[in-house]
C-alpha positions as CSV (number, residue, x, y, z in Angstrom):
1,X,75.0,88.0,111.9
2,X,71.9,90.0,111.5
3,X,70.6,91.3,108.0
4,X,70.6,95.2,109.0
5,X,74.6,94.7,109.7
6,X,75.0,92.4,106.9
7,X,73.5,95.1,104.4
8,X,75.3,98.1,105.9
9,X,79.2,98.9,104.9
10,X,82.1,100.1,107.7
11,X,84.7,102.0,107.0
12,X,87.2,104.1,109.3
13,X,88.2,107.5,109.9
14,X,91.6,107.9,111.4
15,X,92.9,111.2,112.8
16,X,96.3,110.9,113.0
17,X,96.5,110.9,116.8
18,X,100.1,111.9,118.4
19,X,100.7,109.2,121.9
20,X,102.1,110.7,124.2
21,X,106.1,110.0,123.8
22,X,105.8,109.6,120.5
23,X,106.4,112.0,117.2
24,X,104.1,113.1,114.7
25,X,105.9,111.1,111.9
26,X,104.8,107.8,114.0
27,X,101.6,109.1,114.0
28,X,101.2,110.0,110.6
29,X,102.9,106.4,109.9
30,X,100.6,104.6,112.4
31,X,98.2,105.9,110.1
32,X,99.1,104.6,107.0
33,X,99.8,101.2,108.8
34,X,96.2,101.4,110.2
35,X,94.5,101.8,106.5
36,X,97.0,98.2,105.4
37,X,95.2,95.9,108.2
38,X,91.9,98.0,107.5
39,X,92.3,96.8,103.7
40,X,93.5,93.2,105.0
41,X,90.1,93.4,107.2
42,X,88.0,94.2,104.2
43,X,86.9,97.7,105.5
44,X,84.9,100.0,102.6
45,X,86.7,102.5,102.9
46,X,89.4,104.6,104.7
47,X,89.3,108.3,105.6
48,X,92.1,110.7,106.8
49,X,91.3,114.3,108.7
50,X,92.1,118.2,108.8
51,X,93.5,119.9,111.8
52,X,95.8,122.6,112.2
53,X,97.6,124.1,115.4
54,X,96.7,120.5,117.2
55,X,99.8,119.4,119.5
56,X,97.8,115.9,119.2
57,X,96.8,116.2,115.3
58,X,99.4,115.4,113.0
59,X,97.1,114.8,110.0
60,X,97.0,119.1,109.1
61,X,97.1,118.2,105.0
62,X,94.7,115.5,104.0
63,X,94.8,115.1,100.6
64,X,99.1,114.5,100.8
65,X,97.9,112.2,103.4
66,X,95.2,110.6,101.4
67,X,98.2,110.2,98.4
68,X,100.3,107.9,101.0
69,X,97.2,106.0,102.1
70,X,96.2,105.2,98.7
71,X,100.1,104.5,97.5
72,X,100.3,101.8,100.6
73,X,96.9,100.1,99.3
74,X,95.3,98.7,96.7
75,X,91.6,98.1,96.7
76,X,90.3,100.5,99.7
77,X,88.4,103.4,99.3
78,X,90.5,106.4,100.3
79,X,89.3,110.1,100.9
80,X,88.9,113.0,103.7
81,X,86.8,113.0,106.4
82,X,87.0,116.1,105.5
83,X,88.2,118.7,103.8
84,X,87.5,122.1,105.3
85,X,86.4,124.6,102.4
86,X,86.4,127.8,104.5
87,X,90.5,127.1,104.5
88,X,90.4,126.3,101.5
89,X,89.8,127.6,97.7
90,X,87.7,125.8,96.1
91,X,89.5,125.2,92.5
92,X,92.7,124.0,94.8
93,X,90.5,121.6,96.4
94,X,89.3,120.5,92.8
95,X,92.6,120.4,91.5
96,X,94.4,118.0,94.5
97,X,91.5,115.7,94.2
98,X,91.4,115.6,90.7
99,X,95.2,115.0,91.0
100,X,94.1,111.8,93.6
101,X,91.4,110.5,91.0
102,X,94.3,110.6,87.8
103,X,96.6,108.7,90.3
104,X,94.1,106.5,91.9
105,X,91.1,106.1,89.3
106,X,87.9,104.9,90.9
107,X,89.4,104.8,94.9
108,X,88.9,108.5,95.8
109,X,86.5,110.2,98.0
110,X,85.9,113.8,98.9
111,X,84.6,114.3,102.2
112,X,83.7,118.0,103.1
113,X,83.4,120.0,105.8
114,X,83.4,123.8,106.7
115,X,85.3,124.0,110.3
116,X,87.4,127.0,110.5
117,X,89.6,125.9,113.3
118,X,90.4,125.0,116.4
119,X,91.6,128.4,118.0
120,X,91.2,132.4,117.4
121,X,95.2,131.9,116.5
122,X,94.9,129.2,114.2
123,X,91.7,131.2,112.4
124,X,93.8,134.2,111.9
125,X,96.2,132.1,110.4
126,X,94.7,130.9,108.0
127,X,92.6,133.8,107.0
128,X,89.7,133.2,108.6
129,X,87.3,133.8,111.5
130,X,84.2,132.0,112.8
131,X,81.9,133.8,110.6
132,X,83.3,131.9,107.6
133,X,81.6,129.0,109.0
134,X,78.7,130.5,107.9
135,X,75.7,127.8,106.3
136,X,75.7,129.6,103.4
137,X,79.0,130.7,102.4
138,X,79.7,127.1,102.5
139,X,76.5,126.1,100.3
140,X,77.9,128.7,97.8
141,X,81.6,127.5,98.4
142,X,80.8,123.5,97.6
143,X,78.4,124.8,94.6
144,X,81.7,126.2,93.4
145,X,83.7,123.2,94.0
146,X,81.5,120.6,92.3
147,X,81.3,123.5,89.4
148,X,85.2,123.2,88.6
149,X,84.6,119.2,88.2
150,X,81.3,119.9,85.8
151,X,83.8,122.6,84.3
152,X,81.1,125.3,85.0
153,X,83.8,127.8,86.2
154,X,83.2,131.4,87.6
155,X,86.4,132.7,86.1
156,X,86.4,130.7,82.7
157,X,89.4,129.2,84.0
158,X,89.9,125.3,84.4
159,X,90.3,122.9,87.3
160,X,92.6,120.6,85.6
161,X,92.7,117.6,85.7
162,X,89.5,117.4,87.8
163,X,87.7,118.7,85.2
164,X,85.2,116.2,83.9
165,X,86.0,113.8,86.3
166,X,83.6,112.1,88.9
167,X,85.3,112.3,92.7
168,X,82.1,111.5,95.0
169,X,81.6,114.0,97.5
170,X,80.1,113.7,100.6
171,X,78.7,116.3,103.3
172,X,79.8,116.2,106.9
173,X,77.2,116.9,108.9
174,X,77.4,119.5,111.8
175,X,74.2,122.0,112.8
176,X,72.7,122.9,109.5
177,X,75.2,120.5,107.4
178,X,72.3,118.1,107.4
179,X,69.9,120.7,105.2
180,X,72.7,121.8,102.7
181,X,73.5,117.8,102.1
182,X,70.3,117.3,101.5
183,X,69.7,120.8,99.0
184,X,72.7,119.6,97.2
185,X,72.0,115.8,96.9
186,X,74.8,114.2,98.2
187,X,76.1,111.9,100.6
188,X,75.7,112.8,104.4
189,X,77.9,112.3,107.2
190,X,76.6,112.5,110.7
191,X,78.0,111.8,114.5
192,X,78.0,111.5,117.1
193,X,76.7,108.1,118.0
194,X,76.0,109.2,121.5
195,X,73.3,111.4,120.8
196,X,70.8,109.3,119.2
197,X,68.1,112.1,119.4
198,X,70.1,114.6,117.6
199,X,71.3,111.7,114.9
200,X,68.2,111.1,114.4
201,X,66.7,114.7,113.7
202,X,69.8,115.6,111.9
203,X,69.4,112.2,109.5
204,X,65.5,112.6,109.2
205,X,66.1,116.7,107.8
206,X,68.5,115.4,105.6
207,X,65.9,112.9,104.2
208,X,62.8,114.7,104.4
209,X,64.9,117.7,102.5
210,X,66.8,115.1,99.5
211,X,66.9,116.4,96.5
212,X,68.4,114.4,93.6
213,X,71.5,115.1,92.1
214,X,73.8,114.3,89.7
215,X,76.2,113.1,92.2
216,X,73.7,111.0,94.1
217,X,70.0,109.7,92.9
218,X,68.5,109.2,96.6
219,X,70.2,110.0,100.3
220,X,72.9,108.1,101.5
221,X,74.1,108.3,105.1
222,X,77.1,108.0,106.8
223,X,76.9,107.5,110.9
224,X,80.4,108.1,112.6
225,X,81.6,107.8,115.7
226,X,83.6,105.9,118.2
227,X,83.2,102.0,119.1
228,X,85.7,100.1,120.8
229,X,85.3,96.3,121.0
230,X,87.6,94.3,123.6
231,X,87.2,90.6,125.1
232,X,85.4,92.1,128.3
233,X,83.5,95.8,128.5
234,X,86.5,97.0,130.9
235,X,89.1,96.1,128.2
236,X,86.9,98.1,125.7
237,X,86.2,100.9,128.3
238,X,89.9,101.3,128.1
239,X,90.4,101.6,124.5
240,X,88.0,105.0,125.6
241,X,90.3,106.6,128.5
242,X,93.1,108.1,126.4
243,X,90.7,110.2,124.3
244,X,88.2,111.0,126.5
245,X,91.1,112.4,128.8
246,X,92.6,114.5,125.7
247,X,88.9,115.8,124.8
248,X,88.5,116.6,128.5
249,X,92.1,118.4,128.8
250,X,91.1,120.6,125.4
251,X,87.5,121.8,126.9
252,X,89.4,123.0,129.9
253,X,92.7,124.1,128.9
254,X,92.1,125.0,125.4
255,X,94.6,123.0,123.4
256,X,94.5,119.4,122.5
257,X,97.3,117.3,123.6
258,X,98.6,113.8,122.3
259,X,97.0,110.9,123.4
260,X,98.7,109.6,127.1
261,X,98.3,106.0,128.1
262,X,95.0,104.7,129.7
263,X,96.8,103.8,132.9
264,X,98.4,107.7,133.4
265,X,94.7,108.6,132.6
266,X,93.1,106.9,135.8
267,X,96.0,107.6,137.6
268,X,95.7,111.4,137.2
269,X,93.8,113.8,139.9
270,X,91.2,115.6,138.1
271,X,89.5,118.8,139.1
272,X,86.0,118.7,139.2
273,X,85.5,120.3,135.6
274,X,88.1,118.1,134.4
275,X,86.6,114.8,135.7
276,X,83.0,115.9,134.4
277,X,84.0,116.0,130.9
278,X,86.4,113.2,131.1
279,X,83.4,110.9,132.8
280,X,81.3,112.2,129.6
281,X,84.0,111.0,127.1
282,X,83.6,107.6,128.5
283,X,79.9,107.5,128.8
284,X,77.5,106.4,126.2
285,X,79.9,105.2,123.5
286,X,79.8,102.1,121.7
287,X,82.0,99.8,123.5
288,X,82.0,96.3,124.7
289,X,82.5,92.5,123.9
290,X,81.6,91.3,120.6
291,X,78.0,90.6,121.0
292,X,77.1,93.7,123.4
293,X,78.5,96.2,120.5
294,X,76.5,94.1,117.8
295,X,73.5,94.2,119.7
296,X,74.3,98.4,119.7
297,X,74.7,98.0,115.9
298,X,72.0,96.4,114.8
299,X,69.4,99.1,117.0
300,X,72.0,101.8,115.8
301,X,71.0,101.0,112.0
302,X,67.7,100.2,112.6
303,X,66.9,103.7,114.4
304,X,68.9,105.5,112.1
305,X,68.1,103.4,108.1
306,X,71.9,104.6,107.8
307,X,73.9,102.6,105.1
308,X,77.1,103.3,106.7
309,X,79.0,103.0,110.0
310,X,82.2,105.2,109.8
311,X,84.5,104.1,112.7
312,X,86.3,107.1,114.0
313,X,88.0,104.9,117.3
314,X,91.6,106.4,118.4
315,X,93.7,105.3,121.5
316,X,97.0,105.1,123.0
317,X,97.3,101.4,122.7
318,X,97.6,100.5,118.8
319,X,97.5,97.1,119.5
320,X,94.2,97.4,121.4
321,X,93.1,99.6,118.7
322,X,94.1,96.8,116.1
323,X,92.3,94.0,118.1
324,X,89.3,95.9,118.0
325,X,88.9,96.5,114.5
326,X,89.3,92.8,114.2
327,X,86.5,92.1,116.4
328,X,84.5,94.6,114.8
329,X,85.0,93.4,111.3
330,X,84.4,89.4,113.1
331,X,80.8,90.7,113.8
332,X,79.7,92.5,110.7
333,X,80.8,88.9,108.7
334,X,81.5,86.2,111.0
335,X,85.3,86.0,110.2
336,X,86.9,89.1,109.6
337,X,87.8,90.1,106.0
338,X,84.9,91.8,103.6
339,X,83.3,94.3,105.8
């Protein structure tokens, strides 16, 4: 094992992904499963997603989900990968973490993000439209946020219990997320792994523009994305199929739908648009045998100085899925527990 992956941490982001024949209760289960063998594998931490209106999404409240996570574990790190704010107030936000960091002192993370949704339907729902997305509405909405903790409040009311405690935060990084992670001081999360130029820009922003905070003395980043390790490169290519179909099937029809199996996948007739973003799914992720994906790993850290790899991997096949993570936490220490 090289130095660069010996130094850096992994953790995992898991989205809750409904298979194909399955419910959303085994999904959101699966999930809370998943973050067990990711403690057993000695995994930094583990983080749980918002979506709403997804027929292949069943994780649409992740700080209830984060609660279950952190209940069926002991050690891991648990938080959101992340939070919307645009949905969201932000003295509720402060106020279900702070609950998380009274229940689970020292364990909790608070990953933020300012997607407004999926759809024009699921926007209206909740209040919103794309234009609260906006850069700086959501500068002024996570100034607000980490206010209610530092009990500087707008209102003079309080954001009990967070009040006064510490919950790290971190940034997730998407067009000018980099900048306002950086103006802020706080932890950045980036993706996706595919495009390296972008990563890189978007990382080297963020640390040309650090400024030190109380929440974070000097930049920390974060790169997600997918990789999928297997005993041969097909076997990982396959761990790919289900998600690059469903990611293909929502930029043409518009909805997401749950995860099929990989052989329904390559057995389906695609239309040309179909098979174009389906093909691009596949392409260029990190996926292979044990020593091709640490080979990717090491350059991956190198290019990037990141300190952290958040795996973000979802498939039909759970055992596949399962495997993989054991490979992946086999290269980063040479067994497989203490990622």
């Amino acid at each position: 094992m090289s130095s660069v992956l010996a130094s850096a941490r992994f953790s995992v982001l898991d989205r809750s992904r409904v298979r194909e024949g399955r419910t959303a209760a085994e999904a959101l289960r699966d999930t809370v499963d998943l973050a067990r063998e990711a403690e057993q594998l000695g995994y930094h931490r583990f983080w749980v997603s918002e979506h709403h209106g997804v027929p292949g999404v069943a994780g649409s409240a992740p700080t209830v989900l984060a609660a279950a996570v952190a209940g069926a574990t002991r050690t891991l790190r648990v938080g959101t990968g992340g939070v919307m704010l645009p949905n969201h107030r932000p003295l509720v936000v402060a106020e279900q973490f702070g609950v998380l960091e009274s229940l689970f002192p020292g364990r909790i993370d608070m990953g933020l993000g300012r997607s407004v949704g999926f759809t024009d339907g699921v926007r209206r729902a909740l209040g919103r439209d794309r234009d609260d997305a906006d850069a700086d509405d959501f500068a002024a909405q996570l100034d607000e946020l980490l206010g209610w903790f530092r009990g500087t409040s707008p209102t003079r009311a309080h954001a009990y219990p967070a009040e006064g405690l510490a919950v790290p935060p971190f940034v997730l990084a998407m067009g000018e997320g980099a900048a306002i992670a950086a103006r802020a001081g706080l932890p950045m999360v980036i993706g996706d792994l595919r495009d390296r130029d972008r990563l890189r820009r978007g990382v080297d922003t963020y640390r040309a523009g650090f400024r030190p905070s109380p929440w974070a003395s000097e930049p920390y980043v974060v790169v997600s994305g997918t990789v999928a390790v297997a005993g041969t490169p097909e076997e990982a290519r396959r761990i790919l199929v289900p998600e690059a179909w469903s990611m293909a099937y929502a930029r043409t029809h518009g909805t997401f739908p749950p995860l099929p199996p990989a052989e329904a996948v390559e057995a389906r007739e695609m239309t040309a648009k179909e098979r174009g973003f389906y093909t691009s799914g596949v392409a260029g992720q990190l996926a292979g045998t044990e020593e091709q994906v640490a080979d990717e790993l090491e350059g991956l850290l190198k290019d990037t100085g990141a300190q952290e790899v958040l795996v973000t991997t979802s498939t039909y096949d759970r055992t596949a899925l399962l495997d993989s993570y054991t490979r992946l936490a086999r290269i980063v220490n040479g067994s497989g527990p203490a990622v």
